[in-house]
C-alpha positions in Angstrom: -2.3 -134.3 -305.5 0.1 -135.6 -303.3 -0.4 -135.9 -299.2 2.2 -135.1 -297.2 2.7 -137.7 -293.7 2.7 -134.8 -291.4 -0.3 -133.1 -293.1 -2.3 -136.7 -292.7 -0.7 -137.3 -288.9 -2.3 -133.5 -287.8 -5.2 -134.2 -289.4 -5.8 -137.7 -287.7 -4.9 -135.6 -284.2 -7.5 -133.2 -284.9 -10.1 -135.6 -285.7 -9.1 -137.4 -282.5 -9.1 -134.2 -280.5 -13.3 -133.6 -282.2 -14.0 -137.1 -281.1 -12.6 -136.5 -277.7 -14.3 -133.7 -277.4 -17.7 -135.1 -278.8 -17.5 -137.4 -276.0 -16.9 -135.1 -273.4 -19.8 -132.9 -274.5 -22.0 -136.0 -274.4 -21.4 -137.0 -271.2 -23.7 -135.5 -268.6 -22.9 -134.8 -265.0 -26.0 -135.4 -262.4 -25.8 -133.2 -259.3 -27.1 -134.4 -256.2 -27.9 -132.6 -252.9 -27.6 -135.1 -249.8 -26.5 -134.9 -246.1 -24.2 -137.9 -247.2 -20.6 -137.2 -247.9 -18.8 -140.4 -250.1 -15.7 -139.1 -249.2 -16.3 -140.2 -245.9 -17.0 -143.2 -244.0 -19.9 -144.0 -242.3 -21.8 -147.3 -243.6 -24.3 -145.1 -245.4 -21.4 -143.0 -247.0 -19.6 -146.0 -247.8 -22.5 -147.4 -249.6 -23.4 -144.2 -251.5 -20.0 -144.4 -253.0 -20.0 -147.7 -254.0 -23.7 -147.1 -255.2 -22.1 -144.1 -257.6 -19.3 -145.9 -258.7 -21.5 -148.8 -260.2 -23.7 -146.9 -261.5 -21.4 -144.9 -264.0 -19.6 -147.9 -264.6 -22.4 -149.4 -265.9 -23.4 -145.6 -267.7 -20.2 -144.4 -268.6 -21.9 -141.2 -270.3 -23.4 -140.2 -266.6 -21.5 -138.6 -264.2 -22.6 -137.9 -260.6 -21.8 -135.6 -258.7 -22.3 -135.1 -254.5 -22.9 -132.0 -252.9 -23.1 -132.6 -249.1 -25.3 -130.5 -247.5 -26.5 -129.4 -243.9 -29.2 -132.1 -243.4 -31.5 -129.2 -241.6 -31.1 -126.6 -244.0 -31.1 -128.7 -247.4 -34.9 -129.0 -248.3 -35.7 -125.6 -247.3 -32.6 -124.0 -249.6 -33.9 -126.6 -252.3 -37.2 -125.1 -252.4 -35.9 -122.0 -252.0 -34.1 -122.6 -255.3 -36.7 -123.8 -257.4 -38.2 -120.1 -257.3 -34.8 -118.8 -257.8 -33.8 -121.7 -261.1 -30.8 -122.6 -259.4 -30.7 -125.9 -257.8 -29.8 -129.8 -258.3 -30.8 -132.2 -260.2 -31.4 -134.4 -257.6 -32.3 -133.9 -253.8 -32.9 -136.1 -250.5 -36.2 -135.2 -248.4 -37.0 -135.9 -245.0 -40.4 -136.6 -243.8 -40.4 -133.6 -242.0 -39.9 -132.0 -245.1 -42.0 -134.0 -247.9 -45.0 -131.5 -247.3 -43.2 -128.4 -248.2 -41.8 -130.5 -251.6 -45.2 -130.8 -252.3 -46.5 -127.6 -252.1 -43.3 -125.7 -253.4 -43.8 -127.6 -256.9 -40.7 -128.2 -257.1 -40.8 -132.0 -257.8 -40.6 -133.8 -260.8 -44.1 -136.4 -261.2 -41.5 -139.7 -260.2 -44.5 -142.1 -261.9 -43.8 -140.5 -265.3 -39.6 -140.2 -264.9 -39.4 -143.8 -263.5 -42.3 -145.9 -262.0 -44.1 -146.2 -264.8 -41.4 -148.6 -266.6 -41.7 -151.0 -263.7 -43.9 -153.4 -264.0 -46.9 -154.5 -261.5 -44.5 -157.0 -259.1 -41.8 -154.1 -259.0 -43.7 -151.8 -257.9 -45.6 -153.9 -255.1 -42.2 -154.9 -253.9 -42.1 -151.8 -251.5 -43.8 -153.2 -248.1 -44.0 -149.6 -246.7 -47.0 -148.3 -248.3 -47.4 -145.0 -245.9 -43.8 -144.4 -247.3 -45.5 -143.8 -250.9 -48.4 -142.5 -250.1 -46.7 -139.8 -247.8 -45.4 -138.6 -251.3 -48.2 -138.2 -253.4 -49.6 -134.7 -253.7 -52.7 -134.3 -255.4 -52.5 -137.3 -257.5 -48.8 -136.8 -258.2 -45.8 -139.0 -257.2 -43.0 -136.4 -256.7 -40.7 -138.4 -254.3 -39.7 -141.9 -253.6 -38.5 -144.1 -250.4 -34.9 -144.0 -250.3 -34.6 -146.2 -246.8 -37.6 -145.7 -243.8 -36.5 -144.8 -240.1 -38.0 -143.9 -237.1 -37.5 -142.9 -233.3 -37.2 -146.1 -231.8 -36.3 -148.0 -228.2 -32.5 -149.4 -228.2 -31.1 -151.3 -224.9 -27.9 -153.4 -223.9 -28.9 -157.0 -224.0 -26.0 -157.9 -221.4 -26.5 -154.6 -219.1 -30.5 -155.8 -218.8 -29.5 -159.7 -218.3 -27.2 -158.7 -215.5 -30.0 -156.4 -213.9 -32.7 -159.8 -214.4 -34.5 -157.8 -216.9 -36.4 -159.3 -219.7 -36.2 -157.7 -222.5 -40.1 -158.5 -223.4 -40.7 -156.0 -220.4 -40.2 -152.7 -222.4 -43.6 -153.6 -223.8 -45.1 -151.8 -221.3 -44.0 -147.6 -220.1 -44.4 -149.1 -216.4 -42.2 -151.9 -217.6 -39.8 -149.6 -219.5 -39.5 -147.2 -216.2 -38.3 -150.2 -214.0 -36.0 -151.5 -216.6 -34.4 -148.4 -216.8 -33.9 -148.5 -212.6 -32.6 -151.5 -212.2 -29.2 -151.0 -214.2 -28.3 -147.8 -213.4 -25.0 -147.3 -211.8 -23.2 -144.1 -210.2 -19.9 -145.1 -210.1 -17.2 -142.8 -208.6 -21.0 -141.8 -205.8 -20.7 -138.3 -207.5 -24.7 -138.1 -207.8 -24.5 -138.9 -211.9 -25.1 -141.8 -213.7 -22.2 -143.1 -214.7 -23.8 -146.2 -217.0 -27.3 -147.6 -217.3 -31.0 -145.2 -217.2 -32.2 -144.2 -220.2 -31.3 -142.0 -222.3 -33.7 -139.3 -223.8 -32.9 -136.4 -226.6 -34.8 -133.8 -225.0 -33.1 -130.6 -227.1 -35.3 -128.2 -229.1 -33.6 -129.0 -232.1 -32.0 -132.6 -233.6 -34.3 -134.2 -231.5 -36.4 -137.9 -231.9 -39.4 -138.8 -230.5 -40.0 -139.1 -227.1 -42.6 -140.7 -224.4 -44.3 -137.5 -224.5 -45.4 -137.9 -228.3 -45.9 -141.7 -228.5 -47.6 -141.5 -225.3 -50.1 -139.5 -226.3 -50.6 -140.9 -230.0 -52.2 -144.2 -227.9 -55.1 -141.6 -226.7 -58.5 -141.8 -227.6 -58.3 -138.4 -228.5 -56.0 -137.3 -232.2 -53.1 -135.8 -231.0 -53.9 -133.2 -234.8 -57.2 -132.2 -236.2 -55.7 -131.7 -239.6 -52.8 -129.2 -238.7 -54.1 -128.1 -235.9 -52.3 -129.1 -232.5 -54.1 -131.0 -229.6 -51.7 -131.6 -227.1 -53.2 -130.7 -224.1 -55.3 -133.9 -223.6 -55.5 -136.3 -220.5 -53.3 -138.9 -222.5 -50.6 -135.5 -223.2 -50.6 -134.8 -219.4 -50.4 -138.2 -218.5 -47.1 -139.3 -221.2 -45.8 -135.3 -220.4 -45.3 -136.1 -216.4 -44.5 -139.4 -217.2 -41.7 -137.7 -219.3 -41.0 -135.5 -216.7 -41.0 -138.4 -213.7 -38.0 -140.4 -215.6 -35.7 -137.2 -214.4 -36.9 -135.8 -211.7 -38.8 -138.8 -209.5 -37.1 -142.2 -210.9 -33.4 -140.6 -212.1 -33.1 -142.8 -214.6 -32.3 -140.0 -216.9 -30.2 -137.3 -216.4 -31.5 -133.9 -216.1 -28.6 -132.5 -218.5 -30.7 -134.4 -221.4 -32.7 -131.4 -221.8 -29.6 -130.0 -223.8 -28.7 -133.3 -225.4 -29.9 -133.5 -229.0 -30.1 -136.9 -230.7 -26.5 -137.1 -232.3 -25.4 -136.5 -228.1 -27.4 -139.9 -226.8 -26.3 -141.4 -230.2 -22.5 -141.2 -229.3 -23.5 -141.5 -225.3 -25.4 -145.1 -226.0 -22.5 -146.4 -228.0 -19.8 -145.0 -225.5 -21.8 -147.4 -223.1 -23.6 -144.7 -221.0 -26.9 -145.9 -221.0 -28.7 -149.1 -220.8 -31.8 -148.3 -222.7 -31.8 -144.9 -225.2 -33.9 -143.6 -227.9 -32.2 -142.6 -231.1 -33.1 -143.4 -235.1 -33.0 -146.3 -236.3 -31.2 -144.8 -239.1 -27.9 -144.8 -236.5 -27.8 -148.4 -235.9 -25.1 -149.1 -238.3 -23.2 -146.3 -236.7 -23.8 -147.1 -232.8 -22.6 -151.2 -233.7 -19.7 -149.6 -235.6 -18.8 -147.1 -233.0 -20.1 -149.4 -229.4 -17.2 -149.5 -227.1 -19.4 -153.0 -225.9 -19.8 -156.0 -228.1 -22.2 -154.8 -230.7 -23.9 -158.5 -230.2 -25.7 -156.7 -227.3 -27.4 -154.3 -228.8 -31.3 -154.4 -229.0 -34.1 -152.7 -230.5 -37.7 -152.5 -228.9 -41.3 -151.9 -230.2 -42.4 -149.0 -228.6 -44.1 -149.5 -225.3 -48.4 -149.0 -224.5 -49.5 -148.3 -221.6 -51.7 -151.6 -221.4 -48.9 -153.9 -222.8 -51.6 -154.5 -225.7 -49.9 -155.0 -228.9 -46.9 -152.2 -229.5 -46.9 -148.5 -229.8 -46.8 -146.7 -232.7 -44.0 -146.3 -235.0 -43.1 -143.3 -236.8 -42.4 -143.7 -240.5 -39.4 -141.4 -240.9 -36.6 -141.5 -243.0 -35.6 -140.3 -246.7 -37.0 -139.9 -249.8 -35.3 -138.7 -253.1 -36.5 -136.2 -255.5 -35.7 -134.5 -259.0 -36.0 -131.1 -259.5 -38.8 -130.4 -262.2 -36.9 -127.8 -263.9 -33.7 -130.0 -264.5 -32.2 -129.9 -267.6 -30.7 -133.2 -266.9 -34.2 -134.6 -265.5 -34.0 -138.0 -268.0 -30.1 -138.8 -266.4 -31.8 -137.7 -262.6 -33.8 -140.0 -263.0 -32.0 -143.1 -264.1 -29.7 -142.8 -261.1 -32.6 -142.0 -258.9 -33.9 -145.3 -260.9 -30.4 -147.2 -259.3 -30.6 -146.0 -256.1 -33.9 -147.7 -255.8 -33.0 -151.0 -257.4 -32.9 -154.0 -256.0 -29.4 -153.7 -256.5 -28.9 -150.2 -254.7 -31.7 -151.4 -251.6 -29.1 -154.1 -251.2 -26.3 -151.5 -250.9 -28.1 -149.3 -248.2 -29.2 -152.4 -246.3 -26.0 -154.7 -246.5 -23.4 -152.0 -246.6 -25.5 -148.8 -245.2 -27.0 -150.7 -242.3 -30.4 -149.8 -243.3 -33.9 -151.8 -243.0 -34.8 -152.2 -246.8 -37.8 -151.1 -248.3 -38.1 -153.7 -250.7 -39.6 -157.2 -249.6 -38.3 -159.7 -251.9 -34.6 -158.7 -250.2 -36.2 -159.6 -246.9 -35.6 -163.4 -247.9 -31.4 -162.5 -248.5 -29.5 -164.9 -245.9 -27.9 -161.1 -244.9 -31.3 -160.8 -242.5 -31.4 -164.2 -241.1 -28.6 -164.1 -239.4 -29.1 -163.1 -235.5 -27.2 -159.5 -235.5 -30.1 -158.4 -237.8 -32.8 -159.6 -235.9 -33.8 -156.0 -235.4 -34.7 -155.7 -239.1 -37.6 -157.8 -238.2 -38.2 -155.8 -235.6 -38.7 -152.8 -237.5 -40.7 -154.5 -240.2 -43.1 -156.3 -237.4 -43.4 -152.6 -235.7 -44.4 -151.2 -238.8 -46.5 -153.1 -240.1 -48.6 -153.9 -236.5 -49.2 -149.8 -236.0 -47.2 -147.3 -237.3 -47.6 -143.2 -237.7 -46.6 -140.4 -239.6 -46.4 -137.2 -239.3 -49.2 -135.2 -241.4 -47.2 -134.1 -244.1 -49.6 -131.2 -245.2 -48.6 -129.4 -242.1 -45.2 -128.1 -240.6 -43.9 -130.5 -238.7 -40.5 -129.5 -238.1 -41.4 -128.0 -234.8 -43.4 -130.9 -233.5 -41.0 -132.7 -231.2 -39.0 -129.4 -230.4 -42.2 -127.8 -229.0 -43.1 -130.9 -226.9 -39.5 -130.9 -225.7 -40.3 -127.3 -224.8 -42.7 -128.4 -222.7 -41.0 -131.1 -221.1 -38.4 -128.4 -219.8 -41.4 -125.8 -219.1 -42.8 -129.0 -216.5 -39.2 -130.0 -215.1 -37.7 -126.7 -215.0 -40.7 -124.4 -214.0 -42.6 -126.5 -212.3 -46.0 -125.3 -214.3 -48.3 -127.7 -214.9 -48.5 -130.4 -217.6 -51.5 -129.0 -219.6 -50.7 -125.6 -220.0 -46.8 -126.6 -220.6 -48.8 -128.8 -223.7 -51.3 -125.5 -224.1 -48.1 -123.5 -225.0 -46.7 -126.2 -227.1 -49.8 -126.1 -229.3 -49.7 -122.4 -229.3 -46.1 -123.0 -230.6 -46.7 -125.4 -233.2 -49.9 -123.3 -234.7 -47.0 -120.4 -234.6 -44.9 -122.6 -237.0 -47.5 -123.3 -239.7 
């Protein structure tokens, strides 16, 4: 039998063609839900891409793809989706939102898909220990620490020096409220602040924690009895009209922030409006990128006490990444959840996303000895001297809104601090 050229040249181009297409069935694509977008260009979207794009080059049969979602509405819709069978492999959690993960079952057990191939020093290499604990439901693991923030304290080194203020002053509120007189300025005399106060997100919703909470967390008295509210305490009246004072007594804070949420006093601090401002931690990268001022002057603060003793407490906040229990793609997940939580992708989100890393052995990179990241210390000293979280069993996603609530209910209506707290815990019983 005799084999004609073109007969062997169309059959080597359909073998080709099944190989191609072998290869193209083999390959799996990972979809992730995040409030990232790596199209854009923010440190933390910049280092997301670059995170993807090293980890398919080194797993060229694992494609991943993004699909940015409202950071508000994600977890919900994720749970939502888990009744419904159509959701991602992947998914980013808040703290807000880690106790309704747990109790939607929607979460793979992260101990079976990935810790349990990392030995004893791996996984004692995360310092934040609330941060893995806060995950654990009933014995199961289902999400793990992408980076930690919380609320916390930022002021303008120069702005304070000018005004004779030493930073180590913010330890105390009293200390906090006259570092926050002495640099304000009005100047065009129209009645508003033009730079220096502080600034406070006081919004129901995209909000950060405020005097009012951490004020009352230093109480004798549990600011929760498991998910039950209890505001309305002598420490909560005393941290609410000290809230309330900043505006209307000391006008160090501008009664508009009642409307300003926390992406508002994020873009107002960098712009150069305020001396001292509360925002996450999470923004720094984005308030040294963005600072109309020399970036060199930005600080970061331990929250205050009210007796100067030691610091206040710091939320544990932040992200956490799950997979979705029902993948059919759950063994790709979570290799690339597996990356993001390297050593190699903690790097990334500290170096290149600006975020404090949540593994220790980085902490001894030259990256954080260098002075502009003094306030990674910061963080981990706050931390680990007193920090708080939220309790995750319960539905927190109210909590700051309702106290914000009734910070307006005090300024605006003039009613008293314990009721305007006695609503607020009538509020946040509403939400659970």
């Amino acid at each position: 039998m005799r084999f004609h050229p073109f007969g062997l040249r169309t059959a080597g181009l359909a073998l080709a063609a099944a190989l191609l297409s072998s290869a193209a069935i083999a390959e799996t694509t990972v979809t992730m839900w995040t409030f990232l977008d790596p199209a854009k260009g923010s440190p933390r979207e910049v280092a997301l891409k670059q995170m993807i794009e090293d980890f398919e080059a080194a797993n060229p049969d694992i494609k991943v793809r993004v699909e940015p979602q409202d950071f508000a509405q994600m977890p919900p819709k994720f749970f939502l989706g888990h009744r419904t069978g159509n959701n991602p492999d992947v998914v980013w959690i808040d703290a807000k939102n880690l106790g309704g993960l747990q109790q939607s079952g929607a979460g793979a057990d992260m101990e079976k898909l990935i810790v349990d191939k990392w030995s004893d020093e791996e996984k004692k290499d995360f310092f934040v220990e609330a941060g893995w604990e806060a995950a654990r439901h009933d014995g199961t693991l289902v999400a793990l620490p992408l980076f930690h923030g919380a609320s916390v304290i930022y002021y303008r080194k120069d702005l304070l020096q000018e005004a004779g203020i030493d930073p180590a002053s913010l330890s105390t509120w009293e200390g906090l409220r006259q570092a926050a007189k002495a640099p304000t300025k009005d100047n065009d005399g129209d009645g508003r602040i033009d730079v220096g106060g502080f600034g406070m997100p006081l919004a129901p919703l995209k909000t950060e924690s405020t005097p009012l909470l951490i004020g009352m967390l230093e109480g004798d008295e549990a600011a929760f009895d498991g998910c039950t509210a209890n505001f309305a305490t002598d420490i909560g009246a005393k941290s609410l009209d000290y809230t309330v004072d900043l505006i209307s007594e000391d006008k160090v804070t501008p009664r508009d922030a009642l409307v300003y949420n926390v992406d508002d006093i994020t873009e107002q601090f960098a712009a150069g409006r305020y001396a001292i401002a509360i925002t996450s931690i999470l923004r720094q990268s984005v308030i040294a990128k963005n600072a109309t001022f020399d970036a060199a002057n930005i600080g970061v603060a331990p929250w205050p006490t009210w007796t100067g003793e030691g610091s206040g407490p710091m939320p544990v906040s932040g992200w956490w990444v799950a997979a979705w229990k029902d993948s059919p793609r759950i063994e790709a997940a979570g290799k690339f959840i597996d990356y993001m939580v390297s050593p190699q992708g903690v790097k990334l989100w500290s170096e290149v996303g600006g975020q404090v890393p949540t593994r220790r052995s980085l902490l001894e990179d030259p990256y954080f000895q260098k002075p502009e990241t003094a306030w990674v210390s910061t963080m981990i000293d706050a931390w680990s001297a007193n920090s708080w979280m939220e309790p995750t069993a319960c539905n927190t996603r109210s909590l700051q809104g309702v106290l914000n609530e009734a910070t307006s209910r005090a300024l605006v209506d003039g009613i008293d601090a314990k009721t305007a707290l006695e609503e607020a815990e009538a509020k946040f019983a509403d939400a659970q």
